[in-house]
C-alpha positions as CSV (number, residue, x, y, z in Angstrom):
1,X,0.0,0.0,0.0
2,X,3.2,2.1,0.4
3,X,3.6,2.4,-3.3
4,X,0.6,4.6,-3.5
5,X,0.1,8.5,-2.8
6,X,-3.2,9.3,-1.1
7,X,-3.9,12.7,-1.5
8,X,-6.8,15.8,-0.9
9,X,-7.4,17.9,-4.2
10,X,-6.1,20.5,-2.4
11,X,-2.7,18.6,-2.3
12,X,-3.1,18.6,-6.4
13,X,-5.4,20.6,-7.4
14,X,-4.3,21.2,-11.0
15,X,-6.1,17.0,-11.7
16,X,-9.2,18.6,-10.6
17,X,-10.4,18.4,-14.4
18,X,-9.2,15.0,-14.8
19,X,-10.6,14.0,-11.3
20,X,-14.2,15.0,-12.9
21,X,-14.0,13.1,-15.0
22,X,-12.8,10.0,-13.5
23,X,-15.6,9.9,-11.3
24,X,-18.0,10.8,-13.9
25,X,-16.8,7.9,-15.8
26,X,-17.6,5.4,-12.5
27,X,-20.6,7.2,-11.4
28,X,-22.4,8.8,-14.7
29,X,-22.9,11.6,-12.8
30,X,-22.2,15.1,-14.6
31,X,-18.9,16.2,-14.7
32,X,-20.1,19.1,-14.0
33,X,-21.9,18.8,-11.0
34,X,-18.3,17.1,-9.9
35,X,-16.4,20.5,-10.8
36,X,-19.3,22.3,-9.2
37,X,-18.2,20.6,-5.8
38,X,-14.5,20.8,-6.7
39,X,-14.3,24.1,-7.2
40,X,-15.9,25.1,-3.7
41,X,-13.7,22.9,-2.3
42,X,-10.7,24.2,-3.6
43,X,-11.8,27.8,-3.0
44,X,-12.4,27.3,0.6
45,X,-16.3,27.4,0.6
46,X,-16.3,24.1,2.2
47,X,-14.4,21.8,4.2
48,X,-16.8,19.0,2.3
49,X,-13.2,17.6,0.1
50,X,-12.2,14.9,-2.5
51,X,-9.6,12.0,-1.8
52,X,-7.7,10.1,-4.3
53,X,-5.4,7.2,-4.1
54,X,-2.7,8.0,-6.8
55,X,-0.3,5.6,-9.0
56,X,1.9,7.7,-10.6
57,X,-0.3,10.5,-12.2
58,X,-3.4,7.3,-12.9
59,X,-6.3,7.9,-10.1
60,X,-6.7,4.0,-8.6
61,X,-9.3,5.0,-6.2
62,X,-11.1,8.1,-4.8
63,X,-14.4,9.9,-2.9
64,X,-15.8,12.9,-1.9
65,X,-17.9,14.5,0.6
66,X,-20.9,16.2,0.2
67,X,-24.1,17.8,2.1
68,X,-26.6,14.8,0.8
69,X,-25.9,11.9,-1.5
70,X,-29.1,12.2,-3.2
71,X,-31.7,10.9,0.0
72,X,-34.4,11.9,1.9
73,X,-32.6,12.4,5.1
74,X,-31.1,15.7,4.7
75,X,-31.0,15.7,8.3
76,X,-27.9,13.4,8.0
77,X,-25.0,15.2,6.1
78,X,-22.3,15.6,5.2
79,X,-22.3,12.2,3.1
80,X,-19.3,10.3,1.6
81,X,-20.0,9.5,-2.1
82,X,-18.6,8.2,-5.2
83,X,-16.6,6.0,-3.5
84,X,-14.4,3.8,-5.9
85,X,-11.3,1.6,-6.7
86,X,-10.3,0.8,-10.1
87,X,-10.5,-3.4,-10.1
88,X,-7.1,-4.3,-10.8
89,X,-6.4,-2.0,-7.7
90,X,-9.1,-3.6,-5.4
91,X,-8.4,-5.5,-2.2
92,X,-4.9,-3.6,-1.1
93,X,-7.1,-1.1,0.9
94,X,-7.3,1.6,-1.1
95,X,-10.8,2.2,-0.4
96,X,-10.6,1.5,3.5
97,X,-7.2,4.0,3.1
98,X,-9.1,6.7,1.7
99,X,-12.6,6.8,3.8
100,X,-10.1,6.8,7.4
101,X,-8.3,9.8,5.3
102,X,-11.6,11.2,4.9
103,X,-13.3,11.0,8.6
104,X,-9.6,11.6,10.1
105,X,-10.0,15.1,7.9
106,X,-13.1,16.2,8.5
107,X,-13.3,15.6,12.2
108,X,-10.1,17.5,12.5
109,X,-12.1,20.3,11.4
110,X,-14.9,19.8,13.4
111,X,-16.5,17.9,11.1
112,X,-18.2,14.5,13.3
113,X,-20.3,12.0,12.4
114,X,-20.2,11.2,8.5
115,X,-22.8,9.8,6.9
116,X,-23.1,7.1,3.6
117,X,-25.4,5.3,1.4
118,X,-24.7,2.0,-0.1
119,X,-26.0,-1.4,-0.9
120,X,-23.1,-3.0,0.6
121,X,-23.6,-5.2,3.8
122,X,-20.2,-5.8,5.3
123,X,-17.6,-3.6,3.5
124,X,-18.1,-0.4,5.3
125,X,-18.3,-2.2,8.7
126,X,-14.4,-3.2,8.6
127,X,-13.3,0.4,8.7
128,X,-15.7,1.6,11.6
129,X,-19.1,2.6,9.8
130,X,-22.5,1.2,11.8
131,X,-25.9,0.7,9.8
132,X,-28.0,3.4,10.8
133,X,-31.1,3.2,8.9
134,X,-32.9,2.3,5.7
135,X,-33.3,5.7,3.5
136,X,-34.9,6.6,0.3
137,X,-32.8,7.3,-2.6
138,X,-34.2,9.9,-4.8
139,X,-35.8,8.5,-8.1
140,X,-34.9,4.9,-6.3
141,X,-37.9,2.2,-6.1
142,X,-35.9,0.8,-3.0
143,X,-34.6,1.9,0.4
144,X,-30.9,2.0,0.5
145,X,-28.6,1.6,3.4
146,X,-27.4,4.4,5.6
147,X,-24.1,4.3,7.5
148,X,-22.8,6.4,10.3
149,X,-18.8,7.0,11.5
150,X,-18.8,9.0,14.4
151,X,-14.7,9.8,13.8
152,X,-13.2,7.2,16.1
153,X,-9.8,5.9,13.9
């Protein structure tokens, strides 16, 4: 795991346009609406950040944080999304790595608890996130899982 740089886009923030689209490419999501949250980020509106594992200059893995993931509980924010490792990187941590990063980050700002959604029943769960509750996705049919880390690393 050594061999790889984790980083905040502040760290970098000249891959911001490549970072876009990298997650747009894993999440169809606009690149836009990624740049939209970059952009605050990297001006300073928001302590709400993006974390990327690095190999080289390729992005292996990466996530952000934002108010709401796209639920009903608005209540519960901020939210980690877009969390992703490219497959050949997968199972060396990078993931695990880069949500600790994230939690470790924000609740040095005073940021405490974080919030996700995910399908995912025992991934989260290794690295200190608890079920909460079952929340509706917007535009979803189903209820989708919501985790909590209250910052203890």
């Amino acid at each position: 795991m050594n061999k790889y740089k984790y980083i905040t886009l502040r760290e970098k923030p000249e891959i911001k346009e490549k970072a876009a689209e990298w997650f747009h490419q894993k999440w169809c999501v606009p690149t836009e609406a990624y740049l939209e949250c970059m952009d605050a980020y990297l001006a300073g509106e928001t302590e709400l950040g993006w974390y990327l594992c690095l190999d080289g200059e390729k992005i292996t893995g990466g996530l952000g944080v934002i108010e709401n993931d796209f639920h009903d509980r608005k209540d519960l924010t901020p939210n980690v999304c877009a969390v992703y490792t490219e497959e050949e990187y997968r199972r060396q941590g990078i993931a695990g790595e880069l949500l600790n990063m994230a939690v470790r980050d924000l609740k040095s700002k005073g940021i405490s608890p974080v919030y996700l959604v995910t399908d995912h029943t025992s991934f989260y769960e290794r690295y200190g996130w608890e079920f909460l509750c079952m929340v509706q996705g917007d535009g979803e049919p189903d209820m989708t899982r919501m985790y909590i880390h209250k910052g203890n690393i």
